[in-house]
N, C-alpha and C positions, 0 to 999 in steps of 0.2 A: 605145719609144725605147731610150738606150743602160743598158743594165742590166748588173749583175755580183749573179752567183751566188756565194757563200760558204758556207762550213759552218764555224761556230765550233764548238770542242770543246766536248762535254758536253750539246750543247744537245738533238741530235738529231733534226733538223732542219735544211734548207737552204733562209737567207735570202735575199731576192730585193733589191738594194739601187737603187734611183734612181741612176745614174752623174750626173747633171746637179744631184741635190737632195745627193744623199746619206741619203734617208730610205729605211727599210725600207718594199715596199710590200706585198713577198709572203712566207710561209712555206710549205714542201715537206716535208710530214711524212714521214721515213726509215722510221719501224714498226723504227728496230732498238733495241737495246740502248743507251742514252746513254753510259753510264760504261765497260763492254768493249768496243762495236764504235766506231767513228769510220771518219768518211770521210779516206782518205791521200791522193787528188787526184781534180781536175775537169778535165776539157774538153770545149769545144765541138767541133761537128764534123756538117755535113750538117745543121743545125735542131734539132741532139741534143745535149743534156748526157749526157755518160757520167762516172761516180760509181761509183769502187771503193770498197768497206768494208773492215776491216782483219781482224774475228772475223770474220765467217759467213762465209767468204767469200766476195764478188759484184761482179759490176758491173751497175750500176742505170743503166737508161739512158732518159731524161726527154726529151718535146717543148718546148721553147725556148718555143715562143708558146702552146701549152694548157697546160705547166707540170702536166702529167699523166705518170704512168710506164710509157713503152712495153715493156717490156722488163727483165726481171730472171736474168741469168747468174748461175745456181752456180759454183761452183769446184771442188765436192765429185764431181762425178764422175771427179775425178784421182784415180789409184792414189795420191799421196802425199798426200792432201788433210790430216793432220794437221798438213804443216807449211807448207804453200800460201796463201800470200795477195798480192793484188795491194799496189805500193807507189807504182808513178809510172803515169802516162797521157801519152801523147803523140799527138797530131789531128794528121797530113797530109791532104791532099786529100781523098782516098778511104778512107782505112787509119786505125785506133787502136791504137796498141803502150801495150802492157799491162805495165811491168817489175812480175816476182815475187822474193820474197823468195830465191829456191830460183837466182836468175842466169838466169833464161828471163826473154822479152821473146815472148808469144804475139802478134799479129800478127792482126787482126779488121778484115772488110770494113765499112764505116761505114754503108753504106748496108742492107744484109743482114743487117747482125749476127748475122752467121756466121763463125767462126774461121777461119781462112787457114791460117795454120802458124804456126810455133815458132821462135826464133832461139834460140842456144844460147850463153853466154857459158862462158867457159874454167873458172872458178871455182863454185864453190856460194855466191856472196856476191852480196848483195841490188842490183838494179836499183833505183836510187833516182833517178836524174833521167834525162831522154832530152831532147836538144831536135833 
Protein backbone atom coordinates (compact mmCIF):
# COMPACT_ATOMS: atom_id res chain seq x y z
CA UNK A 1 0.00 0.00 0.00
CA UNK A 2 0.81 3.77 0.27
CA UNK A 3 4.23 4.04 2.37
CA UNK A 4 6.70 6.83 3.06
CA UNK A 5 10.36 6.29 3.57
CA UNK A 6 12.06 8.58 6.10
CA UNK A 7 15.51 8.90 7.52
CA UNK A 8 15.44 10.49 10.93
CA UNK A 9 18.82 12.01 12.11
CA UNK A 10 21.07 10.03 14.20
CA UNK A 11 19.37 7.00 13.77
CA UNK A 12 21.12 5.47 10.90
CA UNK A 13 18.81 3.87 9.42
CA UNK A 14 15.81 4.48 7.01
CA UNK A 15 12.23 3.90 8.36
CA UNK A 16 9.57 2.40 6.36
CA UNK A 17 6.10 4.17 7.71
CA UNK A 18 2.35 3.01 7.01
CA UNK A 19 0.89 6.25 5.10
CA UNK A 20 -2.81 4.85 6.07
CA UNK A 21 -1.69 3.74 9.95
CA UNK A 22 1.06 5.84 10.54
CA UNK A 23 2.99 2.97 12.25
CA UNK A 24 6.62 2.03 11.50
CA UNK A 25 6.41 -1.20 9.66
CA UNK A 26 9.93 -1.39 8.16
CA UNK A 27 13.78 -0.62 8.96
CA UNK A 28 16.66 -0.21 6.05
CA UNK A 29 19.84 -0.53 7.67
CA UNK A 30 22.42 2.40 5.97
CA UNK A 31 25.90 0.39 7.46
CA UNK A 32 27.13 4.31 7.75
CA UNK A 33 28.31 6.26 10.41
CA UNK A 34 25.08 7.60 12.53
CA UNK A 35 26.57 10.85 14.16
CA UNK A 36 29.07 12.11 10.91
CA UNK A 37 27.29 10.73 7.91
CA UNK A 38 23.29 11.46 7.38
CA UNK A 39 21.11 11.16 4.58
CA UNK A 40 20.53 15.12 2.86
CA UNK A 41 17.52 13.70 0.60
CA UNK A 42 15.26 10.90 -0.90
CA UNK A 43 13.49 10.15 -3.86
CA UNK A 44 11.43 7.92 -5.69
CA UNK A 45 11.85 7.35 -9.15
CA UNK A 46 11.49 4.04 -11.75
CA UNK A 47 10.51 1.38 -8.41
CA UNK A 48 13.87 3.10 -6.79
CA UNK A 49 14.62 4.92 -3.85
CA UNK A 50 17.72 7.03 -4.36
CA UNK A 51 19.45 8.08 -0.86
CA UNK A 52 22.42 10.59 -0.81
CA UNK A 53 24.72 10.55 2.30
CA UNK A 54 26.41 13.66 3.40
CA UNK A 55 30.34 12.16 4.77
CA UNK A 56 31.17 9.23 2.45
CA UNK A 57 29.99 10.46 -0.15
CA UNK A 58 27.28 8.25 -2.08
CA UNK A 59 24.14 7.68 -3.47
CA UNK A 60 22.52 4.43 -2.39
CA UNK A 61 19.96 3.37 -4.49
CA UNK A 62 17.18 0.84 -2.97
CA UNK A 63 14.18 -1.35 -4.62
CA UNK A 64 10.81 0.19 -3.46
CA UNK A 65 9.06 -3.44 -3.16
CA UNK A 66 12.18 -5.76 -1.94
CA UNK A 67 13.46 -2.80 0.04
CA UNK A 68 16.97 -4.29 -0.69
CA UNK A 69 20.03 -2.14 -1.93
CA UNK A 70 20.53 -2.24 -5.61
CA UNK A 71 23.26 -0.02 -6.22
CA UNK A 72 25.83 2.11 -4.29
CA UNK A 73 27.64 5.24 -6.12
CA UNK A 74 30.81 6.79 -4.77
CA UNK A 75 31.54 10.23 -5.07
CA UNK A 76 35.27 9.78 -4.57
CA UNK A 77 36.40 9.16 -7.93
CA UNK A 78 36.11 12.97 -8.53
CA UNK A 79 39.49 14.87 -8.62
CA UNK A 80 37.81 17.14 -5.96
CA UNK A 81 36.36 14.49 -3.73
CA UNK A 82 37.52 16.24 -0.50
CA UNK A 83 35.13 18.63 -0.76
CA UNK A 84 32.21 16.91 -2.77
CA UNK A 85 28.96 15.77 -1.47
CA UNK A 86 25.59 15.41 -2.64
CA UNK A 87 22.84 17.87 -0.94
CA UNK A 88 19.35 17.79 -2.82
CA UNK A 89 17.84 14.84 -5.27
CA UNK A 90 15.27 15.71 -7.75
CA UNK A 91 13.07 12.40 -9.91
CA UNK A 92 11.74 13.40 -13.35
CA UNK A 93 10.53 10.71 -15.54
CA UNK A 94 13.65 9.18 -16.58
CA UNK A 95 16.43 11.39 -15.00
CA UNK A 96 17.77 12.00 -11.07
CA UNK A 97 19.55 15.53 -10.66
CA UNK A 98 21.86 15.30 -7.95
CA UNK A 99 22.69 19.15 -6.52
CA UNK A 100 26.46 19.14 -5.02
CA UNK A 101 27.68 21.32 -2.49
CA UNK A 102 30.51 22.54 -5.15
CA UNK A 103 27.03 24.30 -7.55
CA UNK A 104 26.98 21.19 -9.97
CA UNK A 105 23.77 19.38 -10.50
CA UNK A 106 25.21 15.77 -12.13
CA UNK A 107 22.32 14.58 -14.03
CA UNK A 108 21.76 10.34 -13.89
CA UNK A 109 19.66 8.03 -16.06
CA UNK A 110 17.18 6.44 -13.52
CA UNK A 111 16.87 3.58 -15.08
CA UNK A 112 20.69 2.67 -15.85
CA UNK A 113 22.12 4.34 -13.11
CA UNK A 114 24.66 5.63 -15.17
CA UNK A 115 25.67 9.39 -15.03
CA UNK A 116 24.44 11.45 -18.11
CA UNK A 117 26.31 14.73 -17.61
CA UNK A 118 26.93 17.67 -15.56
CA UNK A 119 25.00 21.10 -15.27
CA UNK A 120 27.21 23.72 -14.19
CA UNK A 121 25.86 26.72 -11.96
CA UNK A 122 27.56 30.21 -12.15
CA UNK A 123 28.84 30.24 -8.62
CA UNK A 124 30.77 27.62 -6.25
CA UNK A 125 27.67 27.80 -3.85
CA UNK A 126 25.61 24.80 -2.70
CA UNK A 127 22.52 23.15 -4.71
CA UNK A 128 20.19 22.82 -2.14
CA UNK A 129 16.65 22.43 -3.57
CA UNK A 130 15.62 21.51 -7.24
CA UNK A 131 11.99 20.96 -8.07
Amino acid sequence: GNEVWAYIKGRGHISIFSADTGEEKEKIEMNIEKEDNQVTAMEKVKGMVWVVTLKDPSIFVFHLQQKIMVKKMSILDNTDNTSTHFLSLMASKHYIYCGENTGKITVWNAQTMVKCYTLKTEENIPVMYMA
